[in-house]
N, C-alpha and C positions, 0 to 999 in steps of 0.2 A: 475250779471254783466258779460256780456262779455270779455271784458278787464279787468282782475283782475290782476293789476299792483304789487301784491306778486304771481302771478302766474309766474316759472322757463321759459316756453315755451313763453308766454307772453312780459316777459323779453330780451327775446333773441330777439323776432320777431322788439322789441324797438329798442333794440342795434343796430340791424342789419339794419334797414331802418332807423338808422339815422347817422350812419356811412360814411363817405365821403370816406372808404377805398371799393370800390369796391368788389376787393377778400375778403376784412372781412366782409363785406354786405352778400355776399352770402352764407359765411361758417357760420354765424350767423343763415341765415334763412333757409339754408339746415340740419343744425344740429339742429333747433327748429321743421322741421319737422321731423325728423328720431327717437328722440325722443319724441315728442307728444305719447300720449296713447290713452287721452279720445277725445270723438268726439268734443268737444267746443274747445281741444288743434290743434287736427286735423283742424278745421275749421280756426280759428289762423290763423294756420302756413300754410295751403292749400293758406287763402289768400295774404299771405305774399310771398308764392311763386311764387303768380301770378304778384304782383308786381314788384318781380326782373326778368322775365323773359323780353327776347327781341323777340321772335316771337308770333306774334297774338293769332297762335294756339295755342301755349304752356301758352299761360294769360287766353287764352279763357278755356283749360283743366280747370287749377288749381283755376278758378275762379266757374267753374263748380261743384270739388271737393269739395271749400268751402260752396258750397251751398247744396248739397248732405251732410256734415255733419252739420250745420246746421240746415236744417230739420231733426235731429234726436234730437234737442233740442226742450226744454219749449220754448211756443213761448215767453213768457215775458223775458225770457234768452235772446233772439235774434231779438226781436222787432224793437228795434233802430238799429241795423247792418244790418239787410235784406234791407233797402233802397240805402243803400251804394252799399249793392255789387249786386243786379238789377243793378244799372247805372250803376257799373264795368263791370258785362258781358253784357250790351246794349251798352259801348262805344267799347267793343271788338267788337261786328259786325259790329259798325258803322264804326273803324277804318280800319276793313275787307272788307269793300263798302256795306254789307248785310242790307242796312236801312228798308228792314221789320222789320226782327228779330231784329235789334237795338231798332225799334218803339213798337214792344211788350213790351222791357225791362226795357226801358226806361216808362213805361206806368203802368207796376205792381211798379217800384221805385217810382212812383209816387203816386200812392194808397197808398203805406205803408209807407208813408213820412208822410201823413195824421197825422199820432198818435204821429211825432215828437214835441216837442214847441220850441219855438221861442230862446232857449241857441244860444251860438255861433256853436254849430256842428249839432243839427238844420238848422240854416240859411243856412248853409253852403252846406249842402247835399240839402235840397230844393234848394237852387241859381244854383247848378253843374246840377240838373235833368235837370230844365227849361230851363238852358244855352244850354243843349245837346239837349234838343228836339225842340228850335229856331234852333237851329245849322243844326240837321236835317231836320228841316222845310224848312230852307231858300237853303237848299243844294237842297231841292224836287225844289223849283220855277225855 
């Protein structure tokens, strides 16, 4: 499991994006990744960094990041995460104006959505893919 909610880094990355205190948001998931070690902590906290940042290119890096450690895991390790953060770095380009590469990313999230079932965080990443890629559909017409 990815999220291994006794995992320290893990924890932090909790704290930290669920936090309504801004500056403790980000000293939470700055300090989950400074300490991270192994790459599943790395990938964590890479994508926790992508979600506290505010400019595109700095979500679009750290989203990157997460994916480069990632692929350094078992794919059964990271099976269910890789559809998530596909549509994360597809909505970065989308949000960038870039709707090829958003349509690339959005298109591998979608392949590897395939293997999810039907729980609620299933549904959930399936409903966000399809929404994005009407979304950028109907942007194309």
């Amino acid at each position: 499991m990815l999220f291994d909610p006794e995992n320290r880094i893990v924890q932090l990355c909790a704290e930290g994006i669920t936090s309504r205190d801004l500056s403790h948001k980000v000293a939470l998931i700055e300090r989950a990744w400074k300490e991270a070690t192994s790459d599943m902590e790395k990938c964590v906290s890479a994508h926790y960094m992508g979600r506290i940042r505010v400019e595109l290119s700095d979500r679009l890096n750290w989203d990157n990041l997460a994916l480069e450690y990632a692929m350094k895991l078992p794919e059964n390790t990271i099976a269910t995460f890789l559809p998530s953060l596909y549509l994360n770095i597809g909505k970065n380009y989308h949000d960038m104006g870039l709707r090829l590469k958003a349509s690339e990313y959005y298109q591998i999230a979608f392949g590897k959505a395939l293997i999810l079932d039907n729980g609620p965080y299933g549904k959930k990443i399936k409903s966000s893919i399809l929404k994005a890629m009407e979304t950028l559909l109907n942007k194309a017409l």
